[in-house]
C-alpha positions as CSV (number, residue, x, y, z in Angstrom):
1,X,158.1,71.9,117.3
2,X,162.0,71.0,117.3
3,X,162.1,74.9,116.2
4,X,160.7,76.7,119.0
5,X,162.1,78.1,121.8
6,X,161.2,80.3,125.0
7,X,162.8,83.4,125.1
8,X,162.4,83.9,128.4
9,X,165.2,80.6,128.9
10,X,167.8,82.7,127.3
11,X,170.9,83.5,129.5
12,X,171.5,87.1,128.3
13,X,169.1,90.2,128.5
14,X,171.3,90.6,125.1
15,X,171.9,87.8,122.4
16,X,174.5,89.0,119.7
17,X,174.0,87.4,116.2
18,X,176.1,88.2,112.8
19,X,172.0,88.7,111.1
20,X,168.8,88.9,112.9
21,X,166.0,87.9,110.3
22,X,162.9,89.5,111.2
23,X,159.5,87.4,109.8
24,X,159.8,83.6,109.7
25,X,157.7,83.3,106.2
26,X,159.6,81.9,102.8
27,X,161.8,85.3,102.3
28,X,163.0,85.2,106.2
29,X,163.6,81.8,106.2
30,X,165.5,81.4,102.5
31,X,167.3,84.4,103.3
32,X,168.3,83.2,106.8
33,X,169.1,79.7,104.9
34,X,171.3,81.6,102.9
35,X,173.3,83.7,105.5
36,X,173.8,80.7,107.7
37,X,175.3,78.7,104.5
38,X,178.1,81.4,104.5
39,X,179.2,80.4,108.2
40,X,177.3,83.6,109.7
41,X,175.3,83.0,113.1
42,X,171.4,84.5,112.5
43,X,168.3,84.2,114.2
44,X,164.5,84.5,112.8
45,X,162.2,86.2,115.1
46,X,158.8,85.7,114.0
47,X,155.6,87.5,115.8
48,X,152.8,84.6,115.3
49,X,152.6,81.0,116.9
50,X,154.2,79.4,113.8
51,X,156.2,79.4,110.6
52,X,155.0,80.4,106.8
53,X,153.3,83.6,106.9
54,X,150.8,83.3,104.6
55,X,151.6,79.5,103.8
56,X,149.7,77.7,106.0
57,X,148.3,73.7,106.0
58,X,145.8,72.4,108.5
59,X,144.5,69.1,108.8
60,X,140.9,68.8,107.1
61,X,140.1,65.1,107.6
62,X,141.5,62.0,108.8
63,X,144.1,61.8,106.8
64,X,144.6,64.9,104.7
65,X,145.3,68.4,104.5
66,X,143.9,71.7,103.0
67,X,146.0,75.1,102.6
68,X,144.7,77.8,103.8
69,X,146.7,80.2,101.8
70,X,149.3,79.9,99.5
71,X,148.4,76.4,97.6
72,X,150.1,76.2,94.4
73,X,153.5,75.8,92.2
74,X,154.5,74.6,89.0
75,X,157.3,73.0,87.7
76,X,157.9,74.9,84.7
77,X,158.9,78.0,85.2
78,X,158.8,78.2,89.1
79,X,162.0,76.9,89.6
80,X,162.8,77.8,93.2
81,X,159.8,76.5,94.8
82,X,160.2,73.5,92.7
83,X,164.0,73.1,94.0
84,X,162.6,72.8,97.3
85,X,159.2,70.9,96.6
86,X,162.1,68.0,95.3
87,X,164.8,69.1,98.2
88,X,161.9,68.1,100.7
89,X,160.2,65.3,98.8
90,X,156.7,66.6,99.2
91,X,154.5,64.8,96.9
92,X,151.8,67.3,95.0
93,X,149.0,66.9,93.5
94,X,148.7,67.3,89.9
95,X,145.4,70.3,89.6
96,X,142.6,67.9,87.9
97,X,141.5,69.5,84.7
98,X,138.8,67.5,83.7
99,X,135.0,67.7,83.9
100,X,132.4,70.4,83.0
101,X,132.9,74.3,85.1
102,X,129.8,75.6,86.1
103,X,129.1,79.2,85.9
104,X,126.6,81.5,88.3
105,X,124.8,84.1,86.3
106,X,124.1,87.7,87.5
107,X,120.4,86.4,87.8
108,X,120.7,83.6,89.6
109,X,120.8,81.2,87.5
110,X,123.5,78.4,86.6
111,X,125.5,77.6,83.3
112,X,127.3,74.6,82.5
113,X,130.5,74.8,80.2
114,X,133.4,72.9,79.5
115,X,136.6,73.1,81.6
116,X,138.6,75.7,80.9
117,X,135.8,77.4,78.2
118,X,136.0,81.3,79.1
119,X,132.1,82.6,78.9
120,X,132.9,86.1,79.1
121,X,133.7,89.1,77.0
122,X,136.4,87.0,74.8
123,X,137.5,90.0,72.7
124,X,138.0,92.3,76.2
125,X,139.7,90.0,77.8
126,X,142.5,89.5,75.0
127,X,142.9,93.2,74.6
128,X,143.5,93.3,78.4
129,X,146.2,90.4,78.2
130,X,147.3,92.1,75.0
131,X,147.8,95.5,77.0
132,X,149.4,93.9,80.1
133,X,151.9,92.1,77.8
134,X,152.6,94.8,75.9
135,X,153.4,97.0,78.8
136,X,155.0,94.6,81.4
137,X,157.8,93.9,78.8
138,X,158.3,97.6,78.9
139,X,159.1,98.0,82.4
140,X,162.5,97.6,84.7
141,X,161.5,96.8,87.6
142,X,165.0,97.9,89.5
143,X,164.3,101.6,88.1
144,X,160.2,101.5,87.0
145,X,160.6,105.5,86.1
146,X,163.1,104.6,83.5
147,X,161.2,102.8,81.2
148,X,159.4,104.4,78.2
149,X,156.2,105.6,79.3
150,X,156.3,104.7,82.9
151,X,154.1,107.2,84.5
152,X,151.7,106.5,82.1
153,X,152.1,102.7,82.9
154,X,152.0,103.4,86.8
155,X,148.4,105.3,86.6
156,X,147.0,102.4,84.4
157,X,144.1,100.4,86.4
158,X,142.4,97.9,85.5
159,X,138.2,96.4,86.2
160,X,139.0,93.7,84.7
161,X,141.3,91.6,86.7
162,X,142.0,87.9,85.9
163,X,141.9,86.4,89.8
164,X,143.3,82.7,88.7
165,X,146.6,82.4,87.0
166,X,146.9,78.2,87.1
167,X,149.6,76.8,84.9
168,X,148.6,73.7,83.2
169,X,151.1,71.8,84.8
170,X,150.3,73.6,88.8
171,X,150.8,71.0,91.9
172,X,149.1,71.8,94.8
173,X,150.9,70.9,98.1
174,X,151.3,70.7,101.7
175,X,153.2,74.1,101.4
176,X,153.8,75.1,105.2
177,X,155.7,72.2,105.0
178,X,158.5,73.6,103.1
179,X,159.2,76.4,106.1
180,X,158.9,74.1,108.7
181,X,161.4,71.7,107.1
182,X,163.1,75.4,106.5
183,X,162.9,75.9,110.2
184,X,164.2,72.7,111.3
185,X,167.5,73.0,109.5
186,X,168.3,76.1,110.8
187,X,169.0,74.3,114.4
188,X,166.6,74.2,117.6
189,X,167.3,77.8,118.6
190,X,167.4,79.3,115.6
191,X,163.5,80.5,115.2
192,X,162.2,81.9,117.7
193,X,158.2,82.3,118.1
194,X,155.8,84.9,119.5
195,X,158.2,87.3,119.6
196,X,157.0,90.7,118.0
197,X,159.4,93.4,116.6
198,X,159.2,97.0,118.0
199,X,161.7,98.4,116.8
200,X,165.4,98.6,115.5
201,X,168.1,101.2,116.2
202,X,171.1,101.0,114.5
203,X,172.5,104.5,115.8
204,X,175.4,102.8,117.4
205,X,178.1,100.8,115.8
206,X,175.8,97.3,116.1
207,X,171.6,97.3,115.7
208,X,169.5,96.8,118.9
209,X,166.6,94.6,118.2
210,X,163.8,95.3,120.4
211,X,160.5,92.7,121.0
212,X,157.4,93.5,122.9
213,X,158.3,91.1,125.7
214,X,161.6,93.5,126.5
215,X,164.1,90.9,124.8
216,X,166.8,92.7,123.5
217,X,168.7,91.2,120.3
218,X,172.0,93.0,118.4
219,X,173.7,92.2,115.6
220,X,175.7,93.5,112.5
221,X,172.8,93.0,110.1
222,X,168.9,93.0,110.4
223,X,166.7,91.7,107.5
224,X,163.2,92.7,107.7
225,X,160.7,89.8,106.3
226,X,157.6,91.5,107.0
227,X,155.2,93.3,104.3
228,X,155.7,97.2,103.3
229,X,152.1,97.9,104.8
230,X,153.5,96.8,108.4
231,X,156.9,98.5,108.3
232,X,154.9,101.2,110.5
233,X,154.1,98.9,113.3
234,X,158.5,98.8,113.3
235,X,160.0,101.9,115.0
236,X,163.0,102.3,113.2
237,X,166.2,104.9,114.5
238,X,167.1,106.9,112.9
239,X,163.9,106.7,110.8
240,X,163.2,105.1,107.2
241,X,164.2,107.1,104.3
242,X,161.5,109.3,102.9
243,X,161.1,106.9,99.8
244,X,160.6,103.7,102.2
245,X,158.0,105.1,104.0
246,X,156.0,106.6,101.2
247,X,156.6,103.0,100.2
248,X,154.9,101.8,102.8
249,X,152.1,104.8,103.1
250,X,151.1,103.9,99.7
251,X,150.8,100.1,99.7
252,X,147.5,98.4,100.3
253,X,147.0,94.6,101.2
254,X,144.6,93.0,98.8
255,X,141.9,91.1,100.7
256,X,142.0,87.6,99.9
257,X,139.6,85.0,101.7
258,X,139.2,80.9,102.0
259,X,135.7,78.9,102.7
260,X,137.2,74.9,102.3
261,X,134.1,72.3,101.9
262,X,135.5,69.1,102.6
263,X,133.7,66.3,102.0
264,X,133.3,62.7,102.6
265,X,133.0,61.6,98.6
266,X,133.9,63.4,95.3
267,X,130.4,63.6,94.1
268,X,130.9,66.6,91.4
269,X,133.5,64.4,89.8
270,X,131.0,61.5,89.7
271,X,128.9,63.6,88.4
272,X,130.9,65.2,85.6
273,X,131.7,68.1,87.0
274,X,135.8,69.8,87.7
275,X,134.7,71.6,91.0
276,X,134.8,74.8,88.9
277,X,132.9,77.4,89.8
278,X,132.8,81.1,88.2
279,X,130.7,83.9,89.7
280,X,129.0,86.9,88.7
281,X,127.9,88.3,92.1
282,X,128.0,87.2,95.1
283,X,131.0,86.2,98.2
284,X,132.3,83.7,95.8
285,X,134.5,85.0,93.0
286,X,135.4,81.4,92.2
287,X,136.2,77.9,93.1
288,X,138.4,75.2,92.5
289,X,138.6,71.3,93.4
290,X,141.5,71.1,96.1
291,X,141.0,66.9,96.5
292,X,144.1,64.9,97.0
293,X,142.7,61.1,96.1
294,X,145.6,59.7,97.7
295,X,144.5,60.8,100.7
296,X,141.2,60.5,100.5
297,X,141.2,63.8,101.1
298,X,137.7,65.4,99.0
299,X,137.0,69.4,98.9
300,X,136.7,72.7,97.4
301,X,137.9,75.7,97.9
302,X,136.1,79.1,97.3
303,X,138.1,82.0,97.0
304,X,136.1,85.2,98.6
305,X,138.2,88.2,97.2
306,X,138.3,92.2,96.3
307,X,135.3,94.8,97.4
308,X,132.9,91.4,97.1
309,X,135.0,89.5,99.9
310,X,135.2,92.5,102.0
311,X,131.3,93.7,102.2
312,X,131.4,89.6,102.8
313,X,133.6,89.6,105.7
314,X,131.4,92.4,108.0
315,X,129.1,89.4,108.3
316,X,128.7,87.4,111.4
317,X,130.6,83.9,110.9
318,X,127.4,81.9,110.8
319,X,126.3,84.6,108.4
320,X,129.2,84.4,106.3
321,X,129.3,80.4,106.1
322,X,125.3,80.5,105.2
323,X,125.9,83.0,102.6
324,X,128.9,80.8,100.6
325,X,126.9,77.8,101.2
326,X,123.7,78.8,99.3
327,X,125.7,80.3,96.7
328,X,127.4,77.2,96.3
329,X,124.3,75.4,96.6
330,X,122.7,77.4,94.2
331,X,124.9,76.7,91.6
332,X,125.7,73.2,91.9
333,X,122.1,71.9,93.1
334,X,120.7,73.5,89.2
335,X,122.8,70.0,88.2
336,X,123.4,67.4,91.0
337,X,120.3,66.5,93.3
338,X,120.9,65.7,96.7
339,X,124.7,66.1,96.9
340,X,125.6,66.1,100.6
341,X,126.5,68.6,103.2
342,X,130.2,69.2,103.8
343,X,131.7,66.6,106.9
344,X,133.7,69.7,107.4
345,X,134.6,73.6,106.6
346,X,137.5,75.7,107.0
347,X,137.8,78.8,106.9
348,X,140.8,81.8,106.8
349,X,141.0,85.6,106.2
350,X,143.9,86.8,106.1
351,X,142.4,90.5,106.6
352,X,141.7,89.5,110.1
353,X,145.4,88.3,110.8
354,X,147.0,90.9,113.0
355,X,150.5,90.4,111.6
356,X,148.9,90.1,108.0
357,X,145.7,92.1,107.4
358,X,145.1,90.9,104.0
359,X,146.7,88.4,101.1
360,X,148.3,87.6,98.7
361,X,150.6,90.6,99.2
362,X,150.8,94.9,99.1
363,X,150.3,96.3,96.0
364,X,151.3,99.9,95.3
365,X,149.0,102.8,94.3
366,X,148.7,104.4,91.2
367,X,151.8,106.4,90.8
368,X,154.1,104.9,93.9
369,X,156.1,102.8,91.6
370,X,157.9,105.6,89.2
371,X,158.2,107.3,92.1
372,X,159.8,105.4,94.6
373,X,158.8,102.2,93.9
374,X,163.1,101.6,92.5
375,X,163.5,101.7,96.7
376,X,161.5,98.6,97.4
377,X,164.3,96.3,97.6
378,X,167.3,99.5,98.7
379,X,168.6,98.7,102.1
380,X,168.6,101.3,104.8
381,X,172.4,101.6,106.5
382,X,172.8,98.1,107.9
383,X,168.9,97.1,107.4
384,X,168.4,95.0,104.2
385,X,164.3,94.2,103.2
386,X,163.0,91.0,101.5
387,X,159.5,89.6,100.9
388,X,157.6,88.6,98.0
389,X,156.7,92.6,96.4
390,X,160.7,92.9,96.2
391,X,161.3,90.4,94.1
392,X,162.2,90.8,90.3
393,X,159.5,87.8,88.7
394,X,156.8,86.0,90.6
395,X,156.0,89.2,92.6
396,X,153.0,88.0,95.4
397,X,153.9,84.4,95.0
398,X,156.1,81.8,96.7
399,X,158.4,81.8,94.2
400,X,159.1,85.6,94.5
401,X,159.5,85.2,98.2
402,X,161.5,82.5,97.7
403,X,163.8,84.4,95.4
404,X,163.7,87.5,97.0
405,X,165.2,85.6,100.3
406,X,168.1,84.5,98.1
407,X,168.6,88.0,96.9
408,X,168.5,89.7,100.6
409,X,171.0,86.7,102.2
410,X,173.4,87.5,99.5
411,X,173.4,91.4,99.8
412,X,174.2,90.9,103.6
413,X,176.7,88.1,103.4
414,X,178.5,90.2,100.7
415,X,178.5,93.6,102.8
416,X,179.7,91.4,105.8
417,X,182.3,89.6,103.8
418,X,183.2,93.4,102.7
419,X,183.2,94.8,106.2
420,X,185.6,92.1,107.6
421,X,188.1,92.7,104.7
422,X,188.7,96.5,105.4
């Protein structure tokens, strides 16, 4: 990787930097991006082996590639990822929307609909959207406790929870890709990997960076890419605000899990079928067909999410494989005979990711949000925070990392442009 570096090569016990970015996923890197576009010198320290956080591609088959997290854009109102999908050239795949869904019943047994045909509780389901509509356009999300009815808003909750938002028009890509092209701009010695935060002290006129290894970093500016629910694995000096950490206290990652069946033939779309499966019970909350033709690249992904996913995941591996597999069996084999086994699987959770511990992103708890929840994005004396649960639209996706990146490189290239003008 042109990227990476070894710390321990670096001349001085202490490397001084304009911005230290801290958490090489889309936020750290944007916002990096966008302080060394202003002529600033920053680094990205990033804990894990590579670049993305929780955008991550692996090779599935000969020639092709499966994400293991983050897998989709669109071009129609994500216009930040999109940017960069055309900045870097990336070809996506267009989702295929075609062919009959199949739907596993409580019971056991298997349904077959059309694509896109919602078998549930029709007139629940639009009083939910109805509801979340009606209240989402109520709220500010710079000052949630000024909008009409907010503390009512903040205690709503909700069983019913749509788990798939897919625009029409969504591409699935390669989307590590983006970061590491990310990465490679910034210059060789820019990101540097395995190199865990401990802690940041900005008592003194310039913030000491501290890693596990004993490398010491300082510079003017820190930005911290990592999500609320870790900001306690930081020491920070003097300590967070009060508001930051019930912040963090109070967030919870969702748990989000990946079983991939790759296979050697497309035989659900031989046989009629869009790789679309909805689930009662079970691991498997639902699946979708993840094929790019081009490459000859054929699977399915089932997503493994909420309470269901996490009973799932106590399961041996073997155990938790067998159990997706006969589900997915189950419900396929009521229409196609004989399809084959899978040349390969993949599988991620994100739960189990020491420097993650759950997907898509934190979520605050009933209440957090007209309390303190106007301090996500406030910076802390010369500490500024990004990541996707900052952001002002797309909250939890790329495009709100994206954007929130953008948003945290400008606050700290403007308060540096301030502080060289007094």
């Amino acid at each position: 990787m042109r990227y990476q570096v070894n710390i321990t090569a670096l001349e001085s016990i202490r490397t001084t930097y304009d911005v230290v970015v801290i958490g090489a996923g889309l936020s750290g890197l944007q916002a990096a991006h966008s302080v060394r576009a202003a002529g600033l010198k920053v680094c990205v320290l990033e804990a894990t082996n590579r670049v993305g956080g929780k955008t991550l591609s692996v090779q599935s088959c000969e020639n092709g590639f499966n994400d293991l997290g983050a897998a989709w854009i669109n071009d129609t109102n994500q216009s930040e990822m999109f940017k960069l999908f055309q900045r870097y050239n990336i070809d996506g795949e267009i989702q295929r929307a075609t062919g009959d869904d199949v739907v596993l019943l409580s019971d056991g047994s298997a349904r077959r609909r059309p694509f896109g045909q919602f078998t549930g509780d029709q007139d629940l389901l639009l009083q939910v959207l109805k509801l979340l509509r009606k209240e989402s356009a109520l709220v500010d999300l710079d000052n949630p406790a000024s909008s009409p009815g907010a503390e009512d808003i903040d205690k709503l909750t909700f069983d019913v929870i749509c788990t798939a938002l897919l625009g029409v028009q969504s591409q699935e890509v390669r989307n590590q890709t983006i970061s590491k092209k990310f990465a490679e701009e910034l210059g060789p010695d820019a990101v540097i990997l395995r190199t865990p935060v401990t802690s940041i002290d900005q008592t003194g006129p310039i913030c000491i960076i501290s890693t596990d290894a004993g490398k010491l970093f300082q510079s003017r500016k820190v930005i911290v890419s990592v999500p609320t629910t870790l900001y306690n694995s930081i020491t920070f000096n003097p300590p967070l605000p009060s508001e930051k950490a019930i912040l963090s206290d109070n967030a919870v990652m969702g748990y989000y899990s990946k079983m991939i069946f790759v296979f050697k033939e497309p035989w659900w779309q031989t046989s009629g079928f869009s790789g679309i499966m909805d689930c009662e019970k079970g691991p498997v909350t639902f699946t979708r067909d993840t094929s790019v033709p081009e490459d000859e690249q054929w699977s399915i992904t089932c997503f493994i999410v909420g309470d269901r996913g996490r009973e799932w995941s106590k399961l041996s591996k073997a155990s938790r494989r067998n159990q997706v597999w006969g589900q997915f069996t189950q419900a396929f084999g009521s229409f196609v005979e004989n399809f084959p086994e899978p040349s390969n699987v993949l599988e991620m959770e994100w739960a189990k990711q020491a420097f993650f511990l759950g997907a898509p992103c934190p979520v605050m708890t009933p209440g957090t949000l007209t309390s303190v929840g106007d301090k996500l994005a406030t910076p802390f004396g010369d500490v500024h925070f990004v990541g996707t649960e900052t952001a002002q639209v797309w909250r939890g996706y790329m495009e709100g990392a994206v954007r929130s990146g953008q948003r945290g490189g400008a606050e700290v290239v403007e308060a540096l442009s301030k502080s060289l003008a007094a």
